[in-house]
KEDODREN-605605 format. One record per residue: x, y, z of N, C-alpha, C in turn; residue in one letter; residue number from 1. Coordinates in steps of 0.1 Angstrom, whole numbers, m for minus. Layout:
BEGIN
PT     nX     nY     nZ    caX    caY    caZ     cX     cY     cZ  res    n
PT      X      Y      Z      X      Y      Z      X      Y      Z    a  NUM
...
This chain:
BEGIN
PT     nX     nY     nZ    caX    caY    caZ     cX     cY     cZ  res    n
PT      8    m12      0      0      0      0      9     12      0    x    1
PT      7     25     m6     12     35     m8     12     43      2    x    2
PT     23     56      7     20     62     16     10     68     16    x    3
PT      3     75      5     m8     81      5    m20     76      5    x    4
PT    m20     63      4    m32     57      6    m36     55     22    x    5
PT    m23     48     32    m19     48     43    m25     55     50    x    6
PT    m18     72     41    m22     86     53    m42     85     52    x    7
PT    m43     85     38    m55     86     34    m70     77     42    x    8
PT    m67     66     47    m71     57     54    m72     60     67    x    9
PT    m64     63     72    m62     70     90    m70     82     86    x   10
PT    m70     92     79    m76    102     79    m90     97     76    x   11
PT    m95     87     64   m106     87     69   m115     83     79    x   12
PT   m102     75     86   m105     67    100   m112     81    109    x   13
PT   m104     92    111   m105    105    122   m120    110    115    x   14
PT   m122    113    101   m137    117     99   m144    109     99    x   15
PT   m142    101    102   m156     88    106   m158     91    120    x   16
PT   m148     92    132   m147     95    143   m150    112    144    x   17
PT   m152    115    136   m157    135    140   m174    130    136    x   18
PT   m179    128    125   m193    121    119   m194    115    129    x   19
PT   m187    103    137   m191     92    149   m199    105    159    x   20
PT   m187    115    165   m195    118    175   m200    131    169    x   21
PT   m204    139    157   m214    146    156   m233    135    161    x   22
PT   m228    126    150   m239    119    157   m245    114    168    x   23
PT   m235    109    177   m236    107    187   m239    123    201    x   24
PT   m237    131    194   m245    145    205   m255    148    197    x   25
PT   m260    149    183   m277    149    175   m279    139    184    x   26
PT   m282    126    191   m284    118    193   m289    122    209    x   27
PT   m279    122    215   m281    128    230   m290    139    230    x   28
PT   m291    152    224   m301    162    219   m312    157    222    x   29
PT   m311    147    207   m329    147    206   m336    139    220    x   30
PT   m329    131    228   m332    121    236   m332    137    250    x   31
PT   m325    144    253   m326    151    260   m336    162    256    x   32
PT   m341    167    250   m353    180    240   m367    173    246    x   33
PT   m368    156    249   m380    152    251   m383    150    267    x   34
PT   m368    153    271   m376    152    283   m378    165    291    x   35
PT   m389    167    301   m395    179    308   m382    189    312    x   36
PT   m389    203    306   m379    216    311   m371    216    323    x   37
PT   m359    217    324   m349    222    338   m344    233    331    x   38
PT   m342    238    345   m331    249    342   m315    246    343    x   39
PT   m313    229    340   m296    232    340   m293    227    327    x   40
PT   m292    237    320   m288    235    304   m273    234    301    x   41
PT   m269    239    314   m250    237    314   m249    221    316    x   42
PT   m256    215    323   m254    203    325   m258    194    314    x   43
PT   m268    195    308   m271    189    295   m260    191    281    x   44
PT   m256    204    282   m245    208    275   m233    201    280    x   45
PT   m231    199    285   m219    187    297   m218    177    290    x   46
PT   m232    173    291   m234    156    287   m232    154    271    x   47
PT   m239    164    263   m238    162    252   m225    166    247    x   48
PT   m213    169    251   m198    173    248   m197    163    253    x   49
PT   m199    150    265   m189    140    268   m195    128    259    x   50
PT   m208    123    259   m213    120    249   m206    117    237    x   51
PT   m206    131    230   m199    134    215   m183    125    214    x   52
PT   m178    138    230   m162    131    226   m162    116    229    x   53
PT   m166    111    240   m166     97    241   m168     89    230    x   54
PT   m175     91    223   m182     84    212   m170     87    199    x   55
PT   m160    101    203   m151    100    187   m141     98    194    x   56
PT   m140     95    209   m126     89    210   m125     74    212    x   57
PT   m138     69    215   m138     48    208   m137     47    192    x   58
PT   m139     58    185   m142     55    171   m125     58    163    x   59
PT   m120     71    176   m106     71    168    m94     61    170    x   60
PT   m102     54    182    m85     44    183    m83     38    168    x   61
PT    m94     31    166    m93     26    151    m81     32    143    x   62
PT    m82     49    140    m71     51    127    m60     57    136    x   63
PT    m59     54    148    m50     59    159    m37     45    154    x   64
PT    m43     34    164    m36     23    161    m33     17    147    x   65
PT    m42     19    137    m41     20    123    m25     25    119    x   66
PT    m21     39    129    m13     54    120     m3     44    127    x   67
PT     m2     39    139      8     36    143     18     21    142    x   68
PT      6     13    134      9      0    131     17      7    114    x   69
PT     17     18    108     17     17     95     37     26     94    x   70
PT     37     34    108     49     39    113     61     24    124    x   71
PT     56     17    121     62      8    126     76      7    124    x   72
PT     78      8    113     94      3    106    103     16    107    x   73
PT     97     26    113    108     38    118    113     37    129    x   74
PT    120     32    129    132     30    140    134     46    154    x   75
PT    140     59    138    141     68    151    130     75    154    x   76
PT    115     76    147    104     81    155    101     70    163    x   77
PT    100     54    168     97     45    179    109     52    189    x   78
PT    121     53    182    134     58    198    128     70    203    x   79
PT    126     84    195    118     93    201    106     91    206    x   80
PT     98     87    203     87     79    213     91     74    224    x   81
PT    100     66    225     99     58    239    111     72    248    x   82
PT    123     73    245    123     89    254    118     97    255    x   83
PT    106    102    248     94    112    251     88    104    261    x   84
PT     88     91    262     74     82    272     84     83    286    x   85
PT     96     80    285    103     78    292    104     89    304    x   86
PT    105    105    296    108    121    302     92    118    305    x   87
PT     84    120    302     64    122    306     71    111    318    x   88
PT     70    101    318     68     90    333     82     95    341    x   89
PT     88    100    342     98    106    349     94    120    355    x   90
PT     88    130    349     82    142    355     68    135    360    x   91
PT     59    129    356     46    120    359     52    116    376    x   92
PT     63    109    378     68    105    392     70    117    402    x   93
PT     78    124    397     83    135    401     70    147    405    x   94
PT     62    147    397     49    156    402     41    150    412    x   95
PT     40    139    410     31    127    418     37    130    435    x   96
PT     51    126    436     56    127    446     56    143    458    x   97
PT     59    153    448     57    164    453     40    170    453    x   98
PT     32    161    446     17    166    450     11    160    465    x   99
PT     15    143    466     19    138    476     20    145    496    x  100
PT     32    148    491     42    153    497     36    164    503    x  101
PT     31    174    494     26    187    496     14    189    512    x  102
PT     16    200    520      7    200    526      3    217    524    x  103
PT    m13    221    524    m21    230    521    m15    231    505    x  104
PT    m19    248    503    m24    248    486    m14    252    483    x  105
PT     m4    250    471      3    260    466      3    272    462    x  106
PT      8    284    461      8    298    459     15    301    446    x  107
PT     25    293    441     30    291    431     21    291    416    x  108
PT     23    297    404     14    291    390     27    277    393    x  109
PT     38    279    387     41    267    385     37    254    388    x  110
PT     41    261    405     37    246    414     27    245    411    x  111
PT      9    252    407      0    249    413      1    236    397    x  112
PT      4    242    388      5    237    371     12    221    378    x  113
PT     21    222    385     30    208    385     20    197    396    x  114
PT     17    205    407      6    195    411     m6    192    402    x  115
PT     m8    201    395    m24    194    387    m17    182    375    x  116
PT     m6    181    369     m1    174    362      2    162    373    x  117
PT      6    161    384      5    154    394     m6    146    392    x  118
PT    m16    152    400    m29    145    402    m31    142    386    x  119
PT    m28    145    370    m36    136    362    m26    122    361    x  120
PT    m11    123    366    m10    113    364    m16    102    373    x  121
PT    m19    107    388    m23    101    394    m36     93    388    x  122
PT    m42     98    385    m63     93    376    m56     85    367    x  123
PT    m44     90    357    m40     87    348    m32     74    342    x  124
PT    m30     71    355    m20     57    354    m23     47    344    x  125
PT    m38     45    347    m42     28    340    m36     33    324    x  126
PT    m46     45    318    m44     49    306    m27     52    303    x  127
PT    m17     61    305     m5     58    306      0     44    308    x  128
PT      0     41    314      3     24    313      1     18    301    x  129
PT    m14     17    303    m16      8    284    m11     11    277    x  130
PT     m9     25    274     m3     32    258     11     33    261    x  131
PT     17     30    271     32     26    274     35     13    269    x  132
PT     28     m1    271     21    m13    265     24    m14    255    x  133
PT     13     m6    250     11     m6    233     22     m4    228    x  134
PT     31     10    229     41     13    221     58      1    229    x  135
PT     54     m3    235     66    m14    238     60    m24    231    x  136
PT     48    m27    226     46    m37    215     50    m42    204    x  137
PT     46    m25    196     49    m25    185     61    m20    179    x  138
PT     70    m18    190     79     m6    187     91    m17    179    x  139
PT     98    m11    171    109    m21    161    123    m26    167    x  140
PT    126    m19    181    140    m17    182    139    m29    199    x  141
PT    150    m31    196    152    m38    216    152    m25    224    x  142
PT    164    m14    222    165     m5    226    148      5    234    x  143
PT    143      8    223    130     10    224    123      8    232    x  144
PT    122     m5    230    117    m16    239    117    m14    253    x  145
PT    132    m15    255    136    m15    271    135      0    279    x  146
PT    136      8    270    131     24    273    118     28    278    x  147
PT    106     17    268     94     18    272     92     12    283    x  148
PT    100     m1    287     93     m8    303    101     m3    312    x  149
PT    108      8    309    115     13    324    102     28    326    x  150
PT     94     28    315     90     38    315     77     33    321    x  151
PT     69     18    316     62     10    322     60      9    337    x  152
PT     79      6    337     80      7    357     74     17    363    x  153
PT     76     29    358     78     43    364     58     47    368    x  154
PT     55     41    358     40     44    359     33     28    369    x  155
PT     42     23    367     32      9    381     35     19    391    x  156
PT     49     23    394     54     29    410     45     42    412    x  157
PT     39     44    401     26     58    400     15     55    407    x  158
PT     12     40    398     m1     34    405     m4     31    420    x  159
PT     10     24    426     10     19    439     11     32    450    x  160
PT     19     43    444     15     56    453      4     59    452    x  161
PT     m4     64    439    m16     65    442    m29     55    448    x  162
PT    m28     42    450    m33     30    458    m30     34    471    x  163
PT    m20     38    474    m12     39    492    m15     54    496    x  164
PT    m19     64    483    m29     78    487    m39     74    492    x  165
PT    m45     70    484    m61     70    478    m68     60    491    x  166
PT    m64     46    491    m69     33    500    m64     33    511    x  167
PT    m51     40    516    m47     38    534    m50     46    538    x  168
PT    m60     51    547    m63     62    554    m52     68    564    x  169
PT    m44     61    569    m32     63    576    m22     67    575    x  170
PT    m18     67    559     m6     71    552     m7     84    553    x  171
PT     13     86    555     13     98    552     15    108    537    x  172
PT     10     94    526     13    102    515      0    104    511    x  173
């Protein structure tokens, strides 16, 4: 298959997934229009944006994993990939720990910016993990490879802080 055809396929993979979730918020609409007047139209508007996106982000893995099964045989975009995964799960730890760590609110934009990147890795783990997964799957190189499961490590030792946050009431993290 040609590169253009390639690109061309993933892309129409993404407008099937923009169409997926136009449809899918026409859908939520009309199912919300019938039922009796409220006044929280912010919340309806809520629903029909998570709705939509939910709906075009199950429809884009398709030409997601598609783009990335077809970039496979690039060697130095997989090695840039797995040191970009590698620096994300190494600041991912590093914010985790000082969100942790932290007691009352920060005063800082940075800090307040590094704790909120904190807490997504924290929510974030499962998803980080898999797509850590995936790209140690498919990736072409050993090298690669072994970059993504130190990067793998870095996000389990995310999860089990956040498990020893979240589940021990006694901890002091």
């Amino acid at each position: 298959m040609s590169r253009g055809a390639k690109a061309g396929l993933v892309f129409g993979g993404y407008v099937l997934a923009l169409v997926a979730g136009g449809v899918a918020s026409y859908l939520y609409d009309l199912r919300m229009s019938a039922m009796p007047y409220d006044t929280s139209g912010g919340m309806y508007a809520a629903g029909e944006f998570m709705t939509g996106f939910g709906a075009f982000l199950l429809v884009a893995l398709v030409p997601t994993l598609l783009g990335l099964w077809f970039v496979r045989g690039n060697r130095k975009l997989w090695l840039a990939v797995s040191f970009a995964s590698l620096a994300f799960a190494i600041a991912g730890l590093l914010a985790v720990l000082v969100t942790v760590a932290m007691r009352g609110t920060p005063t800082n934009v940075a800090l307040v910016l590094f704790t909120l990147f904190g807490l997504a890795q924290l929510l974030g783990v499962p998803l980080w993990t898999a797509a850590f997964v995936l790209f140690a799957l498919l990736a072409p190189t050993r090298l690669a490879r072994r970059v993504l499961a130190v990067a793998i490590g870095l996000e389990l030792v995310i999860g089990v802080v956040a498990v020893i946050h979240w589940l021990v009431p006694s901890s002091r993290l």
